[in-house]
C-alpha positions as CSV (number, residue, x, y, z in Angstrom):
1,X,-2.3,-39.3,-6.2
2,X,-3.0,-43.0,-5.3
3,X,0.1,-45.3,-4.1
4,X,0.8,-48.2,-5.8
5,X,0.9,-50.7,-2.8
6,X,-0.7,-51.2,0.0
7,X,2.1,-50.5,2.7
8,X,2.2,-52.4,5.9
9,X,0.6,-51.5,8.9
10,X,3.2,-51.4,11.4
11,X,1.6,-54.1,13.8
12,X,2.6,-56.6,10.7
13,X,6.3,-55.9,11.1
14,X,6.2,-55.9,15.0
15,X,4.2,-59.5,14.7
16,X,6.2,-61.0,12.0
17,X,9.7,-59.6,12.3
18,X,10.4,-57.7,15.7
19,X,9.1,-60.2,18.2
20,X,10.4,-63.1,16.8
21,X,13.7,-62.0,16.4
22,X,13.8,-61.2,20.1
23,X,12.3,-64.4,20.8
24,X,9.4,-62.8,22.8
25,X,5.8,-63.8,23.2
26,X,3.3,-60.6,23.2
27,X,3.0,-61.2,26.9
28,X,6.6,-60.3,27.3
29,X,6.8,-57.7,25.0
30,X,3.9,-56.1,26.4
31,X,5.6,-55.8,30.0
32,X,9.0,-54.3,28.3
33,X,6.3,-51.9,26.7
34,X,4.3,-51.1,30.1
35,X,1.9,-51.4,28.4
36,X,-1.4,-54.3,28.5
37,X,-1.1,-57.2,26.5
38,X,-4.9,-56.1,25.4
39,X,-3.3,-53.2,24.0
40,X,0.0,-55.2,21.9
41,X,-2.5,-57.2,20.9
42,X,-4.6,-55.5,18.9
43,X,-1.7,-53.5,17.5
44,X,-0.4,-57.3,16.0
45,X,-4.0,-57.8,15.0
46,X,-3.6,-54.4,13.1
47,X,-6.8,-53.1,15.1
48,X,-5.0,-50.3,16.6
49,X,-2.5,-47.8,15.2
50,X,0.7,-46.8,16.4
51,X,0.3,-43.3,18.3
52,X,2.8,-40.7,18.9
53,X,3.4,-42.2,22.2
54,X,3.7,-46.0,21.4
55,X,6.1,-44.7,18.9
56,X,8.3,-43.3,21.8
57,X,7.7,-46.6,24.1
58,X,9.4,-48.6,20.9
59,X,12.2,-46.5,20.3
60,X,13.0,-46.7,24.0
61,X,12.4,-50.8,23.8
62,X,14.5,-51.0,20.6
63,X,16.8,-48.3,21.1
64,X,17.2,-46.1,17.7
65,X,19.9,-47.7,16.9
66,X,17.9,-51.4,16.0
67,X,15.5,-49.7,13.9
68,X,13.2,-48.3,17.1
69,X,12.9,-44.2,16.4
70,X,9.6,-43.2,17.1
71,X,9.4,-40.9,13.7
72,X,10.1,-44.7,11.6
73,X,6.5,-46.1,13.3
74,X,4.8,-43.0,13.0
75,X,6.1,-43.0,9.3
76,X,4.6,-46.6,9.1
77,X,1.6,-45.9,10.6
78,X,1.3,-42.7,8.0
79,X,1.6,-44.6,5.2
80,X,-0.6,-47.4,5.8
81,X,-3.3,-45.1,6.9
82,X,-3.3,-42.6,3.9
83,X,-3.3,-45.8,1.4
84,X,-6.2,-47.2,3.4
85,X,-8.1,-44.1,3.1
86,X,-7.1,-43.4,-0.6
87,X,-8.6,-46.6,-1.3
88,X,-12.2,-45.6,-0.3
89,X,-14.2,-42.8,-2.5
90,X,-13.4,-39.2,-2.3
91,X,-15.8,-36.9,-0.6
92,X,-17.0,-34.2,-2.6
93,X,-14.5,-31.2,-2.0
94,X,-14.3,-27.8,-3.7
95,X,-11.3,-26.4,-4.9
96,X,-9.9,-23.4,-3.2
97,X,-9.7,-20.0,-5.2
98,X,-6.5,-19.2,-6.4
99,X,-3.8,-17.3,-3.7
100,X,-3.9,-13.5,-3.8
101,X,-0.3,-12.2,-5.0
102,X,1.2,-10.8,-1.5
């Protein structure tokens, strides 16, 4: 079952809409973070995925109330990841015998 888009990777949104709306530079927003601007950075570049735990550093930056809970990024990151991977060939997989009635 193959998407029909190619969903953004969650360090688009964070470049292009979070950071300017707060008027931060990714220096700034790395600090509020704790994290290195190294790190931000190749999350804006889209080098880097949102984990479990930069999910929970944004929600407590943005609050969940401004569009910051951790299960949105992860949702994001999801997304982007499974379309990027069903865009490359299959491996070879065999099909698992039918369930046995319990």
């Amino acid at each position: 079952m193959s998407r029909m888009f190619n969903p953004p990777h969650p360090g688009a949104t964070l470049r292009e809409d979070i950071l300017p709306a707060l008027g931060l530079t990714v220096t700034d927003a790395a600090r509020q973070l704790g994290i290195t601007r190294t790190a931000l950075s190749r999350i804006l570049n889209e080098h880097a995925g949102i984990s479990p735990e930069m999910a929970l550093r944004i929600e407590s930056w943005l609050g969940p109330e401004r569009g910051g809970r951790a299960e949105i990024w992860l949702g994001m990151q999801m997304d982007h990841d499974l379309w990027m991977t069903e865009q490359r060939p299959a491996p070879p997989v065999e099909r698992a015998p039918e369930l046995l009635a319990a």
